[in-house]
Backbone as JSON Lines, residues from 0, in Angstrom:
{"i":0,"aa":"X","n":[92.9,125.45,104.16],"ca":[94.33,125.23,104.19],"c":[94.7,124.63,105.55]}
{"i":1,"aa":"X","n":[95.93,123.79,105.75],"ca":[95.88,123.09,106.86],"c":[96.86,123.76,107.64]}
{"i":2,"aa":"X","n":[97.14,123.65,108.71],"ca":[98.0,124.8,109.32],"c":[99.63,123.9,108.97]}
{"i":3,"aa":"X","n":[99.52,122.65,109.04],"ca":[100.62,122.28,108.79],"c":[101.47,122.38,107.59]}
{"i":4,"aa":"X","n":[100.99,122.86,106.56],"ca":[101.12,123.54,105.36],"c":[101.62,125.18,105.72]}
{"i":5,"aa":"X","n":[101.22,125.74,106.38],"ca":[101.51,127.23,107.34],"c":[102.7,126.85,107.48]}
{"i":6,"aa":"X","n":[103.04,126.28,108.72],"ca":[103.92,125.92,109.65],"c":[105.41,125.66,108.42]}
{"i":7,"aa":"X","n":[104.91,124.84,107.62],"ca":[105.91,124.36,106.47],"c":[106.59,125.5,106.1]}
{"i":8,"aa":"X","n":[105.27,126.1,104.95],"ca":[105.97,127.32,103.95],"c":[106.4,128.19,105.19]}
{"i":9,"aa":"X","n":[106.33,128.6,105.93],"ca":[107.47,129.37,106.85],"c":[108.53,129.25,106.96]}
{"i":10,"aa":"X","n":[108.68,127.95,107.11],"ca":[110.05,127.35,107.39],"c":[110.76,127.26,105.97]}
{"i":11,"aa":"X","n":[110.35,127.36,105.22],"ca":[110.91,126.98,103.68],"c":[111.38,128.8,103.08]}
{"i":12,"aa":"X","n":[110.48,129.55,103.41],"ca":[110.92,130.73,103.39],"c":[111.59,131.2,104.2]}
{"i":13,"aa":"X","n":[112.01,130.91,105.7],"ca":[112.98,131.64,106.63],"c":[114.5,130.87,105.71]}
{"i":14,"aa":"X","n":[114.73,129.46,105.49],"ca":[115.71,128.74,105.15],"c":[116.17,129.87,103.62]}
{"i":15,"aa":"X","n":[115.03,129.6,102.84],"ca":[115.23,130.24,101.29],"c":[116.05,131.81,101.87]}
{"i":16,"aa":"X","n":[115.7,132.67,102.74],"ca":[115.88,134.12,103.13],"c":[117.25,133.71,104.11]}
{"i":17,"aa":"X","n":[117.63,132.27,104.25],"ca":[118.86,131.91,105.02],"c":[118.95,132.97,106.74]}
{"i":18,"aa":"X","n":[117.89,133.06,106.95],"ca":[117.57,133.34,108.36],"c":[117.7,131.97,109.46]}
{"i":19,"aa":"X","n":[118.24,132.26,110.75],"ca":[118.03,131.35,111.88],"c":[117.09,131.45,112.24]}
{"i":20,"aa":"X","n":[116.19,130.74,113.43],"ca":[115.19,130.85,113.96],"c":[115.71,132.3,114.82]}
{"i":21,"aa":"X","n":[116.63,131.93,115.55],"ca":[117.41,133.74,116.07],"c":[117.33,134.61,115.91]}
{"i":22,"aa":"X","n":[117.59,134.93,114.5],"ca":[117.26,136.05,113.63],"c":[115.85,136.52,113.9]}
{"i":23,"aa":"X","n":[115.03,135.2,113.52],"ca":[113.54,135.74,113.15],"c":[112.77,135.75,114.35]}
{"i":24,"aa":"X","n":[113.62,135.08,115.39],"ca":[112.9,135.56,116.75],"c":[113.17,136.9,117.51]}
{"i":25,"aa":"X","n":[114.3,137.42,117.05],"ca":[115.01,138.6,117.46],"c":[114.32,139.92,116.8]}
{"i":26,"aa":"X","n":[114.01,139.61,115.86],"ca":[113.14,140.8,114.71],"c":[111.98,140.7,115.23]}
{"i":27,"aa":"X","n":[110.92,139.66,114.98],"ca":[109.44,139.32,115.65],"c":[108.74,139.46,117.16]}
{"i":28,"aa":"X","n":[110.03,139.09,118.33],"ca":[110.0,139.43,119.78],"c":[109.35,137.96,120.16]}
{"i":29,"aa":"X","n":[109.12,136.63,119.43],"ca":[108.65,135.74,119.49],"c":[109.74,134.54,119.82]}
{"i":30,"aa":"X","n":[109.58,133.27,120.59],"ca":[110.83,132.45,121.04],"c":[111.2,131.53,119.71]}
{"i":31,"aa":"X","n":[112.07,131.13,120.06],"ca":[112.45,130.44,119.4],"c":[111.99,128.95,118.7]}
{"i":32,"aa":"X","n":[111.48,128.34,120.61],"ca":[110.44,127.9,120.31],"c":[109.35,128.0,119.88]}
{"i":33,"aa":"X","n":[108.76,128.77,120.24],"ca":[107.15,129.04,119.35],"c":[107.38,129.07,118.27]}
{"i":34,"aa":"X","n":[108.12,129.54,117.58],"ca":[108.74,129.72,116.37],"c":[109.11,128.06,115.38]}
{"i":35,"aa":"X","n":[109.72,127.34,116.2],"ca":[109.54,126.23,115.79],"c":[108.59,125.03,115.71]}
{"i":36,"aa":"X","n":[107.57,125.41,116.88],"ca":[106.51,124.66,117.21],"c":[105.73,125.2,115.77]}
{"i":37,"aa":"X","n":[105.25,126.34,115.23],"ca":[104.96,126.98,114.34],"c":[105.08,126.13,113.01]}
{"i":38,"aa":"X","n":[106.22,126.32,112.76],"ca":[106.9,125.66,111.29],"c":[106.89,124.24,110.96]}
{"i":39,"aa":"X","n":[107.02,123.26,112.69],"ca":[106.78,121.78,112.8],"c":[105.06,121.8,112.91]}
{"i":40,"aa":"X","n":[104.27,122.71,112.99],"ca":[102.69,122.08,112.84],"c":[102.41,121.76,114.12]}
{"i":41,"aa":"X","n":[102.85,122.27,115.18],"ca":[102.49,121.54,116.54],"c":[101.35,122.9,117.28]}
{"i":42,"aa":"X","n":[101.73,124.05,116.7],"ca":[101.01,125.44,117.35],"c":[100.74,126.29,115.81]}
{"i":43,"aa":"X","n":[99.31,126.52,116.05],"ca":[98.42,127.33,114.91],"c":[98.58,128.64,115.42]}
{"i":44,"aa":"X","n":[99.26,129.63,114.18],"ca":[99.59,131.05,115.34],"c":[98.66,131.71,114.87]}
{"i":45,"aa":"X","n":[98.13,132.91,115.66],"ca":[97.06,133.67,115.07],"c":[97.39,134.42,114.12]}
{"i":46,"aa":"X","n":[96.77,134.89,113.39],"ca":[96.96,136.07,112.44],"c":[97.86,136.98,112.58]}
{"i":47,"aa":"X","n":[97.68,137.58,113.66],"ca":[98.63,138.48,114.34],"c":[100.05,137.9,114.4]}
{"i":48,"aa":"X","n":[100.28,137.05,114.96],"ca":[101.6,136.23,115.32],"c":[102.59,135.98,113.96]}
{"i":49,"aa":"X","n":[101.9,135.44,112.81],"ca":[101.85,135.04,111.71],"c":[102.29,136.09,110.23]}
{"i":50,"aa":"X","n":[101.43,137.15,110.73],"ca":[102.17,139.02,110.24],"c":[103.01,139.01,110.71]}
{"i":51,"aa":"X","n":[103.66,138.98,111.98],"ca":[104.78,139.16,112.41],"c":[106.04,138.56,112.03]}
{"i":52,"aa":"X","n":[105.8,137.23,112.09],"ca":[107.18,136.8,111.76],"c":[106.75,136.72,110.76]}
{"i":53,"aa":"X","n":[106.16,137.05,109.39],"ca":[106.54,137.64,108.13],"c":[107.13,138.5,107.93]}
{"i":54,"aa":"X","n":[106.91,139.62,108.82],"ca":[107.52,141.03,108.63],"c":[108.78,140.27,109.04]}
{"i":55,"aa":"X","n":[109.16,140.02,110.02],"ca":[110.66,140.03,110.58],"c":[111.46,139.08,108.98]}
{"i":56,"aa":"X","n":[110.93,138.45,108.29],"ca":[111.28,137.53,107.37],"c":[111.52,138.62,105.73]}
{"i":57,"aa":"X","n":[110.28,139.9,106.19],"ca":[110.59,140.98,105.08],"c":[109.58,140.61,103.62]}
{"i":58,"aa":"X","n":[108.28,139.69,104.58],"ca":[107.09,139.22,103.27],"c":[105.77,139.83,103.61]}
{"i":59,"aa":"X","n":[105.1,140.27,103.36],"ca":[103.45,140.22,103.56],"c":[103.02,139.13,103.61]}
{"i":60,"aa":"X","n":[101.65,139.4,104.54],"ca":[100.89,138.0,104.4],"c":[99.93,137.79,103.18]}
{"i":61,"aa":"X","n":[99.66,138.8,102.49],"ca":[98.97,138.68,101.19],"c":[99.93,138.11,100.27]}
{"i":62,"aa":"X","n":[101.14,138.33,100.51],"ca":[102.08,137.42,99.27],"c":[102.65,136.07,99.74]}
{"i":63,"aa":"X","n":[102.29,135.95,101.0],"ca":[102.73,134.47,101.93],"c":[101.86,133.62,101.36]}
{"i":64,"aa":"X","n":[100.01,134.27,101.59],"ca":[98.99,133.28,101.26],"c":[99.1,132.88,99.3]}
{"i":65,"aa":"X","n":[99.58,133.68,98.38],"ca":[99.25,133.72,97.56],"c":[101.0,132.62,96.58]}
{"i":66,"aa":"X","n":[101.91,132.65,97.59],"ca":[102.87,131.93,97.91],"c":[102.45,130.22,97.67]}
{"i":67,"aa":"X","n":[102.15,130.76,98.73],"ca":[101.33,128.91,99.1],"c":[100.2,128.34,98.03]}
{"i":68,"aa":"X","n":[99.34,129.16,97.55],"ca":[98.55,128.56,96.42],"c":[99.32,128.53,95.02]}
{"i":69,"aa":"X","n":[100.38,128.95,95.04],"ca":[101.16,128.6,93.55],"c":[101.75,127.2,93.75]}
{"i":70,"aa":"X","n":[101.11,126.47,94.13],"ca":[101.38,125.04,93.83],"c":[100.61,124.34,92.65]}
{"i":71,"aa":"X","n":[99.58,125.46,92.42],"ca":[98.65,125.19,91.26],"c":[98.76,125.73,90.07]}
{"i":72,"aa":"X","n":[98.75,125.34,88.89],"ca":[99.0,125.62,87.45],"c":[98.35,127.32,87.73]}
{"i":73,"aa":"X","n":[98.94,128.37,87.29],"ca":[97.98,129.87,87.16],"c":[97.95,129.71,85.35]}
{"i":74,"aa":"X","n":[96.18,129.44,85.52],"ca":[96.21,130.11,83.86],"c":[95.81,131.48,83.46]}
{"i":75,"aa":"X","n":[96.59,132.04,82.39],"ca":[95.86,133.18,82.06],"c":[95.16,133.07,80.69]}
{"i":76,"aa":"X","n":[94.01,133.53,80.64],"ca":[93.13,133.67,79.27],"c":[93.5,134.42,78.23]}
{"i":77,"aa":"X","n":[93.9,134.96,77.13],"ca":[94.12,135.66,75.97],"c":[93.15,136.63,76.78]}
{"i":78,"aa":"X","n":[92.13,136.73,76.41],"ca":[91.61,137.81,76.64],"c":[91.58,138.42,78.35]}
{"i":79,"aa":"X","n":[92.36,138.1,78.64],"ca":[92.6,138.38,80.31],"c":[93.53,139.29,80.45]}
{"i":80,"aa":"X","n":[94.33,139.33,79.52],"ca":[95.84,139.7,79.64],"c":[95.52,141.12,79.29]}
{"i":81,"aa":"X","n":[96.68,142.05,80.33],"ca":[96.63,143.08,80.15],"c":[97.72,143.67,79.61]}
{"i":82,"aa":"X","n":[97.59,144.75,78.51],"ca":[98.36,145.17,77.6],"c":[98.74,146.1,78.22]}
{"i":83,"aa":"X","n":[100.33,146.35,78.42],"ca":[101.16,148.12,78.48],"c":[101.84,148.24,77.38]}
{"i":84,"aa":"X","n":[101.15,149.7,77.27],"ca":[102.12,150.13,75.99],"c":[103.35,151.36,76.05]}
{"i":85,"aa":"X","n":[104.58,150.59,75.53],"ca":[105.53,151.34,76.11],"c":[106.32,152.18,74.89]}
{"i":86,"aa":"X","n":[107.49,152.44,74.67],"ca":[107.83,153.57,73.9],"c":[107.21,153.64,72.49]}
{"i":87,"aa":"X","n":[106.66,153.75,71.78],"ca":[106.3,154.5,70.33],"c":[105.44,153.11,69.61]}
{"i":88,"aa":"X","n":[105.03,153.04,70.48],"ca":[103.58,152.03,70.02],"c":[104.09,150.33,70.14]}
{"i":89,"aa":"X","n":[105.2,150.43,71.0],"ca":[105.5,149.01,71.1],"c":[104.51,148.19,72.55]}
{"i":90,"aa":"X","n":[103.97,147.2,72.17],"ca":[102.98,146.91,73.35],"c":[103.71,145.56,74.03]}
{"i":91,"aa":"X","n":[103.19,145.5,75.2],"ca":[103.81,144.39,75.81],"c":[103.09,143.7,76.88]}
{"i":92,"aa":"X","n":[102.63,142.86,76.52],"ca":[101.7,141.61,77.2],"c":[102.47,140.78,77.96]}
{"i":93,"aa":"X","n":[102.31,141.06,79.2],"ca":[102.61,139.84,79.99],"c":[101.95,138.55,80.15]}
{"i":94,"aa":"X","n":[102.61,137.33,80.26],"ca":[102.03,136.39,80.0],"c":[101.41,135.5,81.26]}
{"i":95,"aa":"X","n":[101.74,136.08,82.59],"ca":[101.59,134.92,83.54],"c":[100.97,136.35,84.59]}
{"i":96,"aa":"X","n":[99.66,136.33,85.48],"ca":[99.13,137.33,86.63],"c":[98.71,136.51,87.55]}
{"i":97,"aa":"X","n":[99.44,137.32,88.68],"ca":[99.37,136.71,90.11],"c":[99.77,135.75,90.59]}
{"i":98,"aa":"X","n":[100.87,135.68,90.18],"ca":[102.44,135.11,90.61],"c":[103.21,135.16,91.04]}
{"i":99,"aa":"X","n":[103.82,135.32,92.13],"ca":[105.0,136.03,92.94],"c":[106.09,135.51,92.98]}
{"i":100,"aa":"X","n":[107.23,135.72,93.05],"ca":[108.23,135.23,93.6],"c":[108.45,134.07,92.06]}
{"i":101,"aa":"X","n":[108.38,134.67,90.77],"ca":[108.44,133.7,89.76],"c":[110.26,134.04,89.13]}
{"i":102,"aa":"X","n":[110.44,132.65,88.87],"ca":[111.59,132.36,88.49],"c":[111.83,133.31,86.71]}
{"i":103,"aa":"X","n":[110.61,133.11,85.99],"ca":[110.59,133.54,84.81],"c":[109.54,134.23,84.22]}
{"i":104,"aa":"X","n":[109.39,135.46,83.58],"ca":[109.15,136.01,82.76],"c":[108.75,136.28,81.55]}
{"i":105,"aa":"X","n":[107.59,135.99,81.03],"ca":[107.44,135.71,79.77],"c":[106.16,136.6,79.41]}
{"i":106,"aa":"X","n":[106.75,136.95,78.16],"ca":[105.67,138.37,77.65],"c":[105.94,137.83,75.81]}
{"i":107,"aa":"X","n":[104.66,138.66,75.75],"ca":[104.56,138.41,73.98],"c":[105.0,140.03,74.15]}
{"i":108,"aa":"X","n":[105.5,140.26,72.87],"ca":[106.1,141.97,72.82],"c":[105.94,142.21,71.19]}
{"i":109,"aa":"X","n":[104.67,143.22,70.83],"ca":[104.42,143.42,69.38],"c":[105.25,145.17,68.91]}
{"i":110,"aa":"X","n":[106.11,144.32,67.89],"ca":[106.47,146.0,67.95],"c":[106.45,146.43,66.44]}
{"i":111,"aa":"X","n":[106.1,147.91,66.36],"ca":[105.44,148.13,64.85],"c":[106.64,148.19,63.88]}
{"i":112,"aa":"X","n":[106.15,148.43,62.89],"ca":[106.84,148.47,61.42],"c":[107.7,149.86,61.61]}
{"i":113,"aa":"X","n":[109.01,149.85,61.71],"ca":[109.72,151.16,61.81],"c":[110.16,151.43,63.0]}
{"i":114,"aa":"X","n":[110.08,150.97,64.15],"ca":[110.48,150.85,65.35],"c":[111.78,150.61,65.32]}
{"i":115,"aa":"X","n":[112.43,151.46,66.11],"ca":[114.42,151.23,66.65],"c":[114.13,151.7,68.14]}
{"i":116,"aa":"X","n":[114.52,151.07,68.71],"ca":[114.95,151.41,70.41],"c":[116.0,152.33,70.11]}
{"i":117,"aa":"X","n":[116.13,153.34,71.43],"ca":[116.45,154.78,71.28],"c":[118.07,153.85,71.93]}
{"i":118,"aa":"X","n":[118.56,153.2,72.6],"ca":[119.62,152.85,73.14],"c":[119.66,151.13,73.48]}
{"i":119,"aa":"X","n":[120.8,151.26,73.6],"ca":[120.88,149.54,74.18],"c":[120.42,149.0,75.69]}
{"i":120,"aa":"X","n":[119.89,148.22,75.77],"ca":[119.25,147.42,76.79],"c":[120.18,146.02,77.66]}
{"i":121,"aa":"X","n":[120.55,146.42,78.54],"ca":[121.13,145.62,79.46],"c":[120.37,144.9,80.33]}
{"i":122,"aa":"X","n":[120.07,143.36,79.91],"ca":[119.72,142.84,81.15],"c":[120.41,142.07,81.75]}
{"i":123,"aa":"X","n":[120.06,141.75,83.39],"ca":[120.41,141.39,84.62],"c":[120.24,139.91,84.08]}
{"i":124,"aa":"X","n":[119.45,139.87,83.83],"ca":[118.59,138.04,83.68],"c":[119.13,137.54,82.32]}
{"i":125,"aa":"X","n":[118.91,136.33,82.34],"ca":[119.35,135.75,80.85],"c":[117.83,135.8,79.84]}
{"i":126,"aa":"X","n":[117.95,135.87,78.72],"ca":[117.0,136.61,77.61],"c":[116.66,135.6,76.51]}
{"i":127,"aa":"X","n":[115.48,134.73,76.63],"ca":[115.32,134.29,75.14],"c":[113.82,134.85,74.26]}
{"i":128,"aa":"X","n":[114.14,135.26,72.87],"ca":[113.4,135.39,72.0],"c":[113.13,134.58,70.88]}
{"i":129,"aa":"X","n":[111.8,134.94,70.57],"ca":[111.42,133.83,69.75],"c":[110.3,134.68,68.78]}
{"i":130,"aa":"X","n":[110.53,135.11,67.59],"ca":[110.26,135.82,66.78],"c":[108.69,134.63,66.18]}
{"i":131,"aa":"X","n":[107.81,135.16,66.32],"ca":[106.45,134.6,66.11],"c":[105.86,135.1,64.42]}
{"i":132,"aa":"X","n":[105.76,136.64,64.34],"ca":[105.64,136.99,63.17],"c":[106.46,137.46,63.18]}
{"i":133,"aa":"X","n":[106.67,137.86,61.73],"ca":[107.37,139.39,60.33],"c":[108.98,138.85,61.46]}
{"i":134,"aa":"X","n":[109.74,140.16,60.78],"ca":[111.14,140.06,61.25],"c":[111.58,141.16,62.19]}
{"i":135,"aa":"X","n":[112.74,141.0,62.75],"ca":[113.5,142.12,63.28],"c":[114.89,142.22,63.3]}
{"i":136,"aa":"X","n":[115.78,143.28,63.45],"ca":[116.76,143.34,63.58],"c":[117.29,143.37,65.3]}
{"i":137,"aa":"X","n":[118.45,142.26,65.48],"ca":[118.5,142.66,66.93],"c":[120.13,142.9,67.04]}
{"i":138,"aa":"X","n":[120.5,144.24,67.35],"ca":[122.08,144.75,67.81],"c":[122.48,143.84,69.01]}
{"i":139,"aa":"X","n":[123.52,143.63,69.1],"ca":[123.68,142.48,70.22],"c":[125.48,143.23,70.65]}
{"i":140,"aa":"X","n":[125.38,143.69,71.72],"ca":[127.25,144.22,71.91],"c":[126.78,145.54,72.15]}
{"i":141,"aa":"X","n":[128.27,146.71,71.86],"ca":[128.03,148.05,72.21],"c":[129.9,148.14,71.35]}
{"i":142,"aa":"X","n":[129.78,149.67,70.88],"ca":[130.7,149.74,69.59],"c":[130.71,149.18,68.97]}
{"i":143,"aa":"X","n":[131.92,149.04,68.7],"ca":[133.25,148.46,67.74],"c":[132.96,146.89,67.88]}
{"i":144,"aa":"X","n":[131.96,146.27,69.42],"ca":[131.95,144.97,69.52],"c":[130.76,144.28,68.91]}
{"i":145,"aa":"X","n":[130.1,145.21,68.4],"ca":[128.42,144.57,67.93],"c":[128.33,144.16,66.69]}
{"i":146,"aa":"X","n":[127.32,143.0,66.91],"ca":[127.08,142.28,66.18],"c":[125.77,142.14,65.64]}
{"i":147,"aa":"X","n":[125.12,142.24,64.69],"ca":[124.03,142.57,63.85],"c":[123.61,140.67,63.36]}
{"i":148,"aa":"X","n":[122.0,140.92,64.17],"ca":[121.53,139.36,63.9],"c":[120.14,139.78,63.34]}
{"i":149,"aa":"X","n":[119.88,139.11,62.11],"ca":[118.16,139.13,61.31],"c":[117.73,138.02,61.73]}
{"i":150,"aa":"X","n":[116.51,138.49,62.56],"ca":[115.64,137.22,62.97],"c":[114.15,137.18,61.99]}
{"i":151,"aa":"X","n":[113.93,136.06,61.23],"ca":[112.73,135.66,60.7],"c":[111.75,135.2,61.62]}
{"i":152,"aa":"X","n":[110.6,135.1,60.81],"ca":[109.31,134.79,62.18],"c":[110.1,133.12,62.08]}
{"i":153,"aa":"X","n":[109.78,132.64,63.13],"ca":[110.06,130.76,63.6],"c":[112.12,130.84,64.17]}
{"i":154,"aa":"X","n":[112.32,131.93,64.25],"ca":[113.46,132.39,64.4],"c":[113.75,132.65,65.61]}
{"i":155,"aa":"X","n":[114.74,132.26,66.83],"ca":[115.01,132.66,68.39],"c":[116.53,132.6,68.81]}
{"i":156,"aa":"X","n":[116.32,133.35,69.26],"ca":[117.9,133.64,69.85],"c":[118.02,133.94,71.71]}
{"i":157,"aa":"X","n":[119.09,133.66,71.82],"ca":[119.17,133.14,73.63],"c":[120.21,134.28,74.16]}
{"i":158,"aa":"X","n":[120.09,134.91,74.89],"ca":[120.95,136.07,75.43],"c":[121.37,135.58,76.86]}
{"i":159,"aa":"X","n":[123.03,135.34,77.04],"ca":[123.0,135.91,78.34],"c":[123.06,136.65,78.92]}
{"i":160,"aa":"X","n":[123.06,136.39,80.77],"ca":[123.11,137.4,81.14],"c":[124.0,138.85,81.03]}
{"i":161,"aa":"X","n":[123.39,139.96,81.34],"ca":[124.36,140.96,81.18],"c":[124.99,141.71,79.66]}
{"i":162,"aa":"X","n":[124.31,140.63,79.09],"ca":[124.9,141.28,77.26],"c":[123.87,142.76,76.95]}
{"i":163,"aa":"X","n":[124.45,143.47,76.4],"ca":[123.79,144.36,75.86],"c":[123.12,144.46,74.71]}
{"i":164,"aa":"X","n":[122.11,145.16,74.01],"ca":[121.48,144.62,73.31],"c":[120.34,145.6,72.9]}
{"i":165,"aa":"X","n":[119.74,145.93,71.6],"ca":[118.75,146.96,70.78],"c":[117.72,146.05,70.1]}
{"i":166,"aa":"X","n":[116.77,146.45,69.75],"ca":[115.86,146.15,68.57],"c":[115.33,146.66,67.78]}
{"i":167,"aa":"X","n":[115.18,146.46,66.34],"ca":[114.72,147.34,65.28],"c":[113.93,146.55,64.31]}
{"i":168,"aa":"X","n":[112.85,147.13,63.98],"ca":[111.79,146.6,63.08],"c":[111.65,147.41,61.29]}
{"i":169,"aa":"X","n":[113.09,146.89,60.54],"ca":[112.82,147.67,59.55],"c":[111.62,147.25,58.73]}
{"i":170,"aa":"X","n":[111.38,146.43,58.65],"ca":[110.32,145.86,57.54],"c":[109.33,146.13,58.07]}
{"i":171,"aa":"X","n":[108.14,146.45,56.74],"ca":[106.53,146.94,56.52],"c":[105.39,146.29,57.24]}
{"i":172,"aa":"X","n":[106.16,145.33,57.8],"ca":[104.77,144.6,59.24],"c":[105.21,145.21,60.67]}
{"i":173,"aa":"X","n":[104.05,144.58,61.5],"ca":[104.52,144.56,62.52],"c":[105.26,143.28,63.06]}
{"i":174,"aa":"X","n":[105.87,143.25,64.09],"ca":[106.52,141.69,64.27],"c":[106.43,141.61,65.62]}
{"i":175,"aa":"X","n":[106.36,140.17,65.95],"ca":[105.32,139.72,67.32],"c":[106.45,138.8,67.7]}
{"i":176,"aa":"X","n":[107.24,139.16,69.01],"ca":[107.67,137.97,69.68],"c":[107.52,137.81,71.17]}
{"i":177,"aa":"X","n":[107.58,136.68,71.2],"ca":[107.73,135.66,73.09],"c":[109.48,135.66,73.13]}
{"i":178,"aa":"X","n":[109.25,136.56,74.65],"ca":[110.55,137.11,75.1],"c":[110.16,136.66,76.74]}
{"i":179,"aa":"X","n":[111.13,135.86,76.94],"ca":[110.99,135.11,78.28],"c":[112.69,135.53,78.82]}
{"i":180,"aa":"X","n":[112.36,136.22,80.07],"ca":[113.65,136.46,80.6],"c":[113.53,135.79,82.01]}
{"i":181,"aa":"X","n":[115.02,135.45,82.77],"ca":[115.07,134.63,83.99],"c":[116.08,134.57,84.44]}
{"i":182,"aa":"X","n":[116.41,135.32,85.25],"ca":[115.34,135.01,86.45],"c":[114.51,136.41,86.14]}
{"i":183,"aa":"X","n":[113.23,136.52,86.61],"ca":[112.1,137.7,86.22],"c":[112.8,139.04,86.72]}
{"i":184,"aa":"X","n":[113.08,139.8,86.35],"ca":[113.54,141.61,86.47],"c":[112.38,142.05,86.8]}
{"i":185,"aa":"X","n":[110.8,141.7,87.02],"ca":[109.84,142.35,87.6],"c":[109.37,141.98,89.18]}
């Protein structure tokens, strides 16, 4: 890796975290200059130096370096992917590992034949599904305001943010969908 690539993503993350050089020299104990010599590629800081004004910035350097190599496609293999299984046999595959700082979210989510979520689900992020197999029922609202949508497999629906929202699997399969939320809640 070239240091001037270093020097860069620093600077692209103090701006993104809307820090001054001030700030991050005031937290780190490092000048202002060095600090800029740093980010312009003119001074290679050591390791040490380099932890530091991460910390003052509020990153690790294991997620700085791993930062910087997501300039490259991450593939994951089917058989790579690791399965959690969460309330009453519903499983949930994430689709993308060792990714940080990702804009989006995307999981295949198989949930069995007879499955109802115990309550409604509020997300932060905006929500699309895309029903792959069998069907489901998805509650969309809370009271008097909800609205009842049947999704077939080849079937997707787009949530924004903040809507509330259930799922239920009355029918005798299981049913398999790609549920991509964004910005990522993980």
């Amino acid at each position: 890796m070239q240091m001037e690539n270093v020097g860069g993503q620093l600077k692209k993350i103090r701006i993104e975290r809307g820090m001054t050089l001030e700030q991050v020299s005031n937290k780190c104990g490092y000048s202002k200059a060095l600090i800029s010599r740093v980010e312009n590629g003119y001074v290679s800081p050591s390791l040490a130096s380099l932890t530091n004004m991460l910390r003052a910035m509020g990153l690790q350097i294991c997620d700085f370096f791993l930062k910087i190599e997501q300039n490259e496609p991450v593939i994951l293999r089917q058989g790579d992917r690791q399965a959690q299984f969460v309330k009453r046999g519903v499983k949930v595959e994430h689709l993308t590992s060792g990714v940080t700082e990702k804009k989006m979210d995307p999981a295949e989510v198989t949930i069995p034949s007879g499955y109802s979520s115990d309550q409604q689900r509020i997300t932060y992020s905006e929500c699309f599904i895309l029903v792959r197999a069998g069907e489901v029922k998805l509650v969309v609202g809370i009271g008097n305001s909800e609205e009842v949508y049947r999704l077939n497999a080849g079937d997707s629906i787009y949530l924004p943010a903040g809507i509330s929202h259930r799922c239920e699997n009355t029918s005798k399969q299981e049913a398999i969908l790609l549920c991509v939320e964004s910005p990522s809640s993980r």
